[in-house]
VEXZA-403051 format. One record per residue: residue in three letters; x, z, y of N, C-alpha, C in turn. Coordinates in steps of 0.001 Angstrom, whole numbers, padded with zeros to 6 digits, always signed. Example, Ala and Ser with C-alpha at 12.3 -4.5 7.8 and 13.67 -1.06 7.14 Angstrom:
BEGIN
ALA+013190+007800-005690+012300+007800-004500+013200+007800-003300
SER+012850+007080-002250+013670+007140-001060+012900+007870+000030
//
This chain:
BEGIN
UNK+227818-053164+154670+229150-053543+154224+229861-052385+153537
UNK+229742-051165+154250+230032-049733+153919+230054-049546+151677
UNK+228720-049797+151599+228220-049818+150081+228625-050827+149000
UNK+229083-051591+149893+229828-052925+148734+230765-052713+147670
UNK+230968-053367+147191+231959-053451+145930+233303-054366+146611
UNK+234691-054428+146593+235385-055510+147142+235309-056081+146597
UNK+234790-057185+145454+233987-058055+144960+233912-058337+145539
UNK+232545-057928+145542+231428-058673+147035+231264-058998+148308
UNK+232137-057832+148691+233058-058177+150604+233495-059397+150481
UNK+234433-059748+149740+235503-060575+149455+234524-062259+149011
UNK+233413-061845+148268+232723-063081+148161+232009-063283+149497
UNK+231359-062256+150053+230560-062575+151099+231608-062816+152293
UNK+232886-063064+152193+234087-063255+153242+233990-064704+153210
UNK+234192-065113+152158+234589-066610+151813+233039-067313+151625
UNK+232256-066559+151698+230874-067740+151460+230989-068616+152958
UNK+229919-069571+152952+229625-070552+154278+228405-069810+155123
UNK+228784-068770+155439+228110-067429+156327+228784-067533+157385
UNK+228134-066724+158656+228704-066450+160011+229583-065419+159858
UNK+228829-064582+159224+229630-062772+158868+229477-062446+157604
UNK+230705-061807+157078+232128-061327+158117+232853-062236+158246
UNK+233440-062128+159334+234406-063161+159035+235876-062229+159590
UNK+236303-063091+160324+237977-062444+161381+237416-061390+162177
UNK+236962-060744+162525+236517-059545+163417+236180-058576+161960
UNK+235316-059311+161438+235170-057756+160500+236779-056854+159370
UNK+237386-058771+158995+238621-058404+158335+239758-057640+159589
UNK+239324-057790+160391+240430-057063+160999+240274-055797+161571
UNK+238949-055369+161217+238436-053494+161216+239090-053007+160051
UNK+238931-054415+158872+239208-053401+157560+240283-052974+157534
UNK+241535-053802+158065+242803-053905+158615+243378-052992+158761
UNK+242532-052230+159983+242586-050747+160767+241967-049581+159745
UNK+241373-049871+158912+240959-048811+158476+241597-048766+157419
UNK+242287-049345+156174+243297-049623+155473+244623-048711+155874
UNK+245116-049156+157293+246095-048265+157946+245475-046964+158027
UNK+244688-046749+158592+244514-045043+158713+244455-044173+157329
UNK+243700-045413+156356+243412-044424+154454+245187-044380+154320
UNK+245932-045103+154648+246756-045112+153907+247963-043635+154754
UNK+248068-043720+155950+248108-042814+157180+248032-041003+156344
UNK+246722-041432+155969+245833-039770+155452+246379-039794+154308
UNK+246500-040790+153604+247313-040421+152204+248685-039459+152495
UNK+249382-040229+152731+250872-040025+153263+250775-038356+153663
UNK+250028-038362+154891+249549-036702+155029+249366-035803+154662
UNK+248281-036037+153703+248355-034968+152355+249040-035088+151127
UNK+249786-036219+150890+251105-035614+150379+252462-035383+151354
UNK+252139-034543+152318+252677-033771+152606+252650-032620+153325
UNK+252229-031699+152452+251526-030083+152797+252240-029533+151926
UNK+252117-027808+152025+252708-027301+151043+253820-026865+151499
UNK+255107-026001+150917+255766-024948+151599+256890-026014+152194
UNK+257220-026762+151520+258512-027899+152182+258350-028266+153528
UNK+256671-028506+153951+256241-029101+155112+256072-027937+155899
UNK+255655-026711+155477+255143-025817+156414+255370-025819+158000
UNK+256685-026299+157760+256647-026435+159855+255815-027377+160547
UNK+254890-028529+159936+255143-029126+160218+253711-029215+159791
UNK+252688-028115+159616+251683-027837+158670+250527-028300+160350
UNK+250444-027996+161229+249502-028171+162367+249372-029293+162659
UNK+250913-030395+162729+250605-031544+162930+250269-032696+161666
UNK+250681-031941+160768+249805-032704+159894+248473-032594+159272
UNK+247934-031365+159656+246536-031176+159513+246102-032133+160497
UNK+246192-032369+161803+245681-032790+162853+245685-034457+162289
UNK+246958-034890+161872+246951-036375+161700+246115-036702+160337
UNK+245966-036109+159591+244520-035674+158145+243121-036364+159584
UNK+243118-035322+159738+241534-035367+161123+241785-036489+161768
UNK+242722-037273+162169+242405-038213+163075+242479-039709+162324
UNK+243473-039555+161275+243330-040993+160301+241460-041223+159204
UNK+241292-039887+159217+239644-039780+158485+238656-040412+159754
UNK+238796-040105+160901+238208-040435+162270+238361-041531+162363
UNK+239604-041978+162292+240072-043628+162587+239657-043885+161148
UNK+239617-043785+160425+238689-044745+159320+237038-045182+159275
UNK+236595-044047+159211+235210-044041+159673+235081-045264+160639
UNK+236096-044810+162187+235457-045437+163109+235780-047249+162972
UNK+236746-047582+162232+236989-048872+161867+235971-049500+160810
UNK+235575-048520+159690+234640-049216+159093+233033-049983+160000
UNK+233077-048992+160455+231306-049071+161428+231707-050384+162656
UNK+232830-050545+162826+233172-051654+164119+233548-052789+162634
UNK+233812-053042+161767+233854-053824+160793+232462-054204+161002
UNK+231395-053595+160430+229633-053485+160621+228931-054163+161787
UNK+229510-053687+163030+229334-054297+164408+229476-055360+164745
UNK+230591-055385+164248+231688-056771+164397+230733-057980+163534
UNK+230579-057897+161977+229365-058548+161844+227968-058972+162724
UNK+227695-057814+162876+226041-057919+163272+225953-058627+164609
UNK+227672-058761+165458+227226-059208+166908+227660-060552+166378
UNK+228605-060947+165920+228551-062402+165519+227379-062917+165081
UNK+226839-062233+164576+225139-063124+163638+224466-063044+164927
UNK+224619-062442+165831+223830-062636+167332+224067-063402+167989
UNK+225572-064082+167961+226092-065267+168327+225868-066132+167745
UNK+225910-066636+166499+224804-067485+165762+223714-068063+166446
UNK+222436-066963+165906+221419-066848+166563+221087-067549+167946
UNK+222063-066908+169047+222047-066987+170179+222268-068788+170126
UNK+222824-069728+169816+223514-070914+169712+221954-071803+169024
UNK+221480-071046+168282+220240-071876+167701+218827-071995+168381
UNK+218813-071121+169699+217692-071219+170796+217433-072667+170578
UNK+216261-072475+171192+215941-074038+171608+216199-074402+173435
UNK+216793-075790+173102+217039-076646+174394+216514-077841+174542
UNK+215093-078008+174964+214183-078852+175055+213992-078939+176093
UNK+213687-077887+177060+213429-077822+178836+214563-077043+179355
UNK+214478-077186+180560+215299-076605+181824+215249-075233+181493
UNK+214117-074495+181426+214090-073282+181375+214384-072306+179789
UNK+214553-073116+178731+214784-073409+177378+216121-073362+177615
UNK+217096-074062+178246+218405-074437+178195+218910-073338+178964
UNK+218430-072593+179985+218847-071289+180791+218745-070208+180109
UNK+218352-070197+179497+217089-068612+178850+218480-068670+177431
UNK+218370-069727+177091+219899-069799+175767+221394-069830+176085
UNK+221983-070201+177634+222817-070228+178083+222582-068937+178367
UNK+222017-068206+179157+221975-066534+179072+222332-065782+177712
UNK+221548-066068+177049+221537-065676+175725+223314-065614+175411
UNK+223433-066402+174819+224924-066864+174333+225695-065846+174805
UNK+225777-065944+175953+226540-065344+177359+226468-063749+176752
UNK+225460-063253+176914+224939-061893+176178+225972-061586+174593
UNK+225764-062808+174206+225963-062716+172300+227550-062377+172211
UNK+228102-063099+173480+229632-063601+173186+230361-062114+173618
UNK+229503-061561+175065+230252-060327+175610+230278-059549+174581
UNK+228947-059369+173793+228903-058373+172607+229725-058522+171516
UNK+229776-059475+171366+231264-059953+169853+232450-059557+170139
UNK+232656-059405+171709+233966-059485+171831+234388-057979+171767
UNK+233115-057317+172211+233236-055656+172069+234386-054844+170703
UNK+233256-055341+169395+234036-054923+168590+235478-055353+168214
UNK+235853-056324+168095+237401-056260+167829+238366-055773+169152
UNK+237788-055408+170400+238873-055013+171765+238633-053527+170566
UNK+237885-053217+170844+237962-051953+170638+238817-051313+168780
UNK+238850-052283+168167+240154-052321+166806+241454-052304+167065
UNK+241688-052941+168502+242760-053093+168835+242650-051878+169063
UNK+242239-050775+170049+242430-049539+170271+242998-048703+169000
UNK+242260-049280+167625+242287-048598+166487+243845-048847+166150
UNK+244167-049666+166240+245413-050264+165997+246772-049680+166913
UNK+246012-049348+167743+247239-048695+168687+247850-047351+168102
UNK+246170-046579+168008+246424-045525+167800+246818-045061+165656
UNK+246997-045802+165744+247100-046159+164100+249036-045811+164347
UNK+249375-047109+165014+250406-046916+164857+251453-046179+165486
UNK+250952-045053+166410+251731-044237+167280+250894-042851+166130
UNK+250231-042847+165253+250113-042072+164526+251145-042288+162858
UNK+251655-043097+163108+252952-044094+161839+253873-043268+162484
UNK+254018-043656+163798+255653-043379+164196+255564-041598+164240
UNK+254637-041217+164159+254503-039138+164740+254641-038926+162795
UNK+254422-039647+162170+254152-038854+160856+255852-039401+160204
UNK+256225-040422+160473+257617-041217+160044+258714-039685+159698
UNK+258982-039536+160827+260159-038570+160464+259658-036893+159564
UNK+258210-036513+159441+258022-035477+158699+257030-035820+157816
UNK+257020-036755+157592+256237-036961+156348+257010-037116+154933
UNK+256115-036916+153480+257238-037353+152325+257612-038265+152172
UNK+258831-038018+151890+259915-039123+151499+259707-040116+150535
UNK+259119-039625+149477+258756-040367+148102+257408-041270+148857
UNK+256651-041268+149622+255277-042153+149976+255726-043106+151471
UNK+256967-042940+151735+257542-043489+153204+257002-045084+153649
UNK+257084-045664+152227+256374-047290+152244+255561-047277+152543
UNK+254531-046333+152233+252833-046671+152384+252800-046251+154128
UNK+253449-045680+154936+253885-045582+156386+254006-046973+156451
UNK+255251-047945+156225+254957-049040+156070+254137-049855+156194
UNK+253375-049864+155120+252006-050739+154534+251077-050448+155765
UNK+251342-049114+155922+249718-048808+157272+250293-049315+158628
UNK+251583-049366+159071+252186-049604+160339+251781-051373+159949
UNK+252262-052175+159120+251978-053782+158893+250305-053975+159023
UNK+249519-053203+158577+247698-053150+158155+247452-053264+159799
UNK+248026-051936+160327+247953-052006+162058+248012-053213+162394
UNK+249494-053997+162464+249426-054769+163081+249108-055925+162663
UNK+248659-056056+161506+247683-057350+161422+246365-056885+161983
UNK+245712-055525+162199+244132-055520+162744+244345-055881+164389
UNK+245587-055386+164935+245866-056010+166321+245711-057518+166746
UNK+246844-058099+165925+246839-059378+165789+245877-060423+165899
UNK+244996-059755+164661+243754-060785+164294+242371-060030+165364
UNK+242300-059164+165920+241377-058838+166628+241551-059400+167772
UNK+242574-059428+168609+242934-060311+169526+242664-061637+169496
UNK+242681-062132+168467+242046-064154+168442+240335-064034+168614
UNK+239773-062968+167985+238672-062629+167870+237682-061910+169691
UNK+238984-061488+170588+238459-061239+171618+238512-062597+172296
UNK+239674-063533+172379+239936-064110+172681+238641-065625+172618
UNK+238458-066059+171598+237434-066938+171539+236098-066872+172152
UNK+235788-065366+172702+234612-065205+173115+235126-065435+174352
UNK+236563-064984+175187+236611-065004+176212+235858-065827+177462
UNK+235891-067135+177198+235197-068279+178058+234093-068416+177879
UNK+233277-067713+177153+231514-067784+177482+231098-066453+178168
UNK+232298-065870+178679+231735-064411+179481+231664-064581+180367
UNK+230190-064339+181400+230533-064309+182623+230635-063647+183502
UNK+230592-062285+182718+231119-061199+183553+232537-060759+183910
UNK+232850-061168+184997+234019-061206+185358+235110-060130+185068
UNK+234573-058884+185629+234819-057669+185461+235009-057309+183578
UNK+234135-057977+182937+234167-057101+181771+235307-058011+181040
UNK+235565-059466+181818+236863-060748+181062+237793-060077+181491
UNK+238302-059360+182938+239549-058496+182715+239689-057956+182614
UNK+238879-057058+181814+239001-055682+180897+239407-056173+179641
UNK+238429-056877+178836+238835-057184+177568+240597-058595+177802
UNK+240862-058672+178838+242073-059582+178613+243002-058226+179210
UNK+242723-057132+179407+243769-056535+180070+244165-055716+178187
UNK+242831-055984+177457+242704-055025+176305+244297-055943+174782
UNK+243674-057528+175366+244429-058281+174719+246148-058085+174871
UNK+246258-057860+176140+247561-058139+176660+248407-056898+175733
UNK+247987-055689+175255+248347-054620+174845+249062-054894+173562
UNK+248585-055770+172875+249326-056343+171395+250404-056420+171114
UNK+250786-057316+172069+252280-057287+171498+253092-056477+171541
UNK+252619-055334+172448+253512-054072+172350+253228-053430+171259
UNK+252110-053257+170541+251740-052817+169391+252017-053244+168393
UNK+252346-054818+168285+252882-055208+167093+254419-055183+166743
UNK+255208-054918+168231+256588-054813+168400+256826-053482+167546
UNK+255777-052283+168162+255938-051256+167736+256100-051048+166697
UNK+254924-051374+165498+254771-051513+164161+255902-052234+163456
UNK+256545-053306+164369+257871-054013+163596+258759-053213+163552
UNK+259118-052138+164665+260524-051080+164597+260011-050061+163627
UNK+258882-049969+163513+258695-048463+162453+258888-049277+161000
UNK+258278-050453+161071+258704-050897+159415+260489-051326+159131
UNK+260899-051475+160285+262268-051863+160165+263166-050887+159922
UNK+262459-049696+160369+263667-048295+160225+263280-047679+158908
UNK+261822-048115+158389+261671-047561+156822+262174-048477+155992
UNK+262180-049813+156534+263196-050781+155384+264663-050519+155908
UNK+265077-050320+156285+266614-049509+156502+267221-048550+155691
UNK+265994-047485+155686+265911-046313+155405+266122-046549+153853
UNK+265367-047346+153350+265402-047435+151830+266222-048339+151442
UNK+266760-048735+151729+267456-049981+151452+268473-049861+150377
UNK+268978-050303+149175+270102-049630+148607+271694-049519+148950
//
């Protein structure tokens, strides 16, 4: 997915395919926010920023980190859905046919649900990296803070429906209230992302 053209993402989004679908668009989501994060960052270095030169080196390093790591869970996020697929097309002819694929599934679904809990993480930290850069970052790029705090919280948003659908074929108990304890985290994250875009549309406002 990494090597594509957005062309071709974008066609292979909308074809009648398993993947990508909502799990992978909502890595890109997260990783969108962080390019845009690192932009913002390095335009702002240089003697105006100098105080302010450590923590924005640091937020450079961690929006490049959080990109990377959103693209490759975009990747994941594919490859475990096509396992869920897969998993659904076993054969159920015998007793032991119908167990061996009900296992299966079970397997396919915990794994799908992996990658988007873990976007949401991306998403968290996306946007408590919005609100640390908001007040010392440049003034002239303040929207694109914006744009990455909204990118956040649509990868929250939509990763959450995406944990969510797998939820009821898991039967690991332990790992359903982890990933629902992972869900529950959203709306604080998307609240969040609404006050940081609300104080930069304030901010600019004429």
């Amino acid at each position: 997915m990494r090597d594509q053209t957005i062309t071709e993402y974008l066609s292979q989004l909308a074809a009648r395919v398993p993947a990508p679908g909502g799990g992978a668009a909502a890595a890109l989501h997260a990783a969108q926010a962080a390019a845009l994060l690192g932009m913002v960052a390095r335009y702002s270095t240089g003697g105006k920023y100098a105080a302010h030169a450590v923590t924005v080196d640091r937020i450079v390093r961690e929006t490049d980190t959080l990109r990377t790591a959103a693209v490759r869970l975009a990747e994941e996020d594919a490859a475990a859905f096509t396992a869920v697929t897969d998993a659904y097309r076993l054969p159920k002819d015998t007793d032991a046919a119908k167990a061996e694929r009900s296992a299966a599934i079970a397997r396919a679904l915990a794994g799908a649900a992996r990658p988007p809990a873990e976007v949401i993480g991306l998403a968290r930290a996306a946007v408590e990296l919005a609100a640390e850069l908001l007040p010392i970052g440049n003034r002239n790029v303040v929207t694109d803070i914006a744009a990455a705090t909204e990118a956040a919280r649509a990868a929250a948003t939509t990763a959450r429906v995406n944990v969510e659908i797998n939820l009821g074929g898991i039967r690991d108990d332990a790992l359903r209230a982890e990933l629902t304890a992972v869900t529950a985290a959203v709306d604080t994250i998307a609240e969040r992302a609404a006050a940081i875009t609300a104080a930069i549309r304030e901010d600019i406002a004429p």
